[in-house]
C-alpha positions as CSV (number, residue, x, y, z in Angstrom):
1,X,0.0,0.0,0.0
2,X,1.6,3.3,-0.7
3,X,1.7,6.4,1.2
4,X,-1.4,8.7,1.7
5,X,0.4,12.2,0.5
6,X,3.7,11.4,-1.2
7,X,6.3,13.9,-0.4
8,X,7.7,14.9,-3.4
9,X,10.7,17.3,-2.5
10,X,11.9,14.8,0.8
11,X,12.1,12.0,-2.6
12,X,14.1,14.4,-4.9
13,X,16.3,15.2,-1.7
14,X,16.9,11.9,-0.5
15,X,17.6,10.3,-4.6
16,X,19.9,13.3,-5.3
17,X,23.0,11.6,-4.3
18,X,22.4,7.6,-5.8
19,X,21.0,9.5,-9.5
20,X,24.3,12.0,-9.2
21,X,26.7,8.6,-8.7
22,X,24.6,6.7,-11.3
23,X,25.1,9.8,-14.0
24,X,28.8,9.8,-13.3
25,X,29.4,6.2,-13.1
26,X,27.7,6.5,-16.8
27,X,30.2,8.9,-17.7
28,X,33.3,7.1,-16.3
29,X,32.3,4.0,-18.6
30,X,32.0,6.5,-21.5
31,X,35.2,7.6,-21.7
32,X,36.5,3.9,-21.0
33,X,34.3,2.7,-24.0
34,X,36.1,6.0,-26.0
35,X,39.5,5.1,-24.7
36,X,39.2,1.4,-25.7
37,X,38.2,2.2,-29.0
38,X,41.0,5.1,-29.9
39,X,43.5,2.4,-28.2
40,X,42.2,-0.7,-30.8
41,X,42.3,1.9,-33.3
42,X,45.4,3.0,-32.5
43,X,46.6,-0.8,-32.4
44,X,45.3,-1.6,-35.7
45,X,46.4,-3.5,-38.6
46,X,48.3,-1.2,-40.6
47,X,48.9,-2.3,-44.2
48,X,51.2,-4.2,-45.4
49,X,51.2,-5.9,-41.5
50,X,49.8,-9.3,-42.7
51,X,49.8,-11.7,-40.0
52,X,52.0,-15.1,-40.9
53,X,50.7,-17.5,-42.8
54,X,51.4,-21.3,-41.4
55,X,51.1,-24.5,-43.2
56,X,48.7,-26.1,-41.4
57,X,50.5,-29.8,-42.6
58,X,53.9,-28.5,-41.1
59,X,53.6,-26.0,-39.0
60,X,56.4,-23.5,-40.9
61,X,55.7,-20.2,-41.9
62,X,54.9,-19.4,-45.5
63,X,56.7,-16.7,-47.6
64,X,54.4,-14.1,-48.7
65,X,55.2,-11.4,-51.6
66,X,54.4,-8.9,-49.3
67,X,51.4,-7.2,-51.3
């Protein structure tokens, strides 16, 4: 059963401080989720930076012609 008369302003005062952790806890993982994705981009393959190719009956690396 709820209350009779809510009281608005003792809510907003008392969720004040858990929806101003939750907003920055959303913008902390922002700029993670930014960070990660400059850093892979950063890490990419460039061209030309083919990863080896092995022989799958040997185990050796193949030569490639490098294009």
């Amino acid at each position: 059963m709820s209350a009779p008369e809510p009281d608005l302003e003792t809510a907003k005062r008392r969720h004040k401080g858990p929806l101003i952790g939750i907003a920055l806890a959303v913008v902390f993982a922002s700029v993670l989720l930014v960070a990660l994705l400059l850093w892979l981009g950063y890490l990419g393959n460039e061209p030309g930076n083919e990863a080896p190719q092995i022989d799958g009956r040997t185990g050796a690396e193949e030569q490639t012609d490098g294009s």
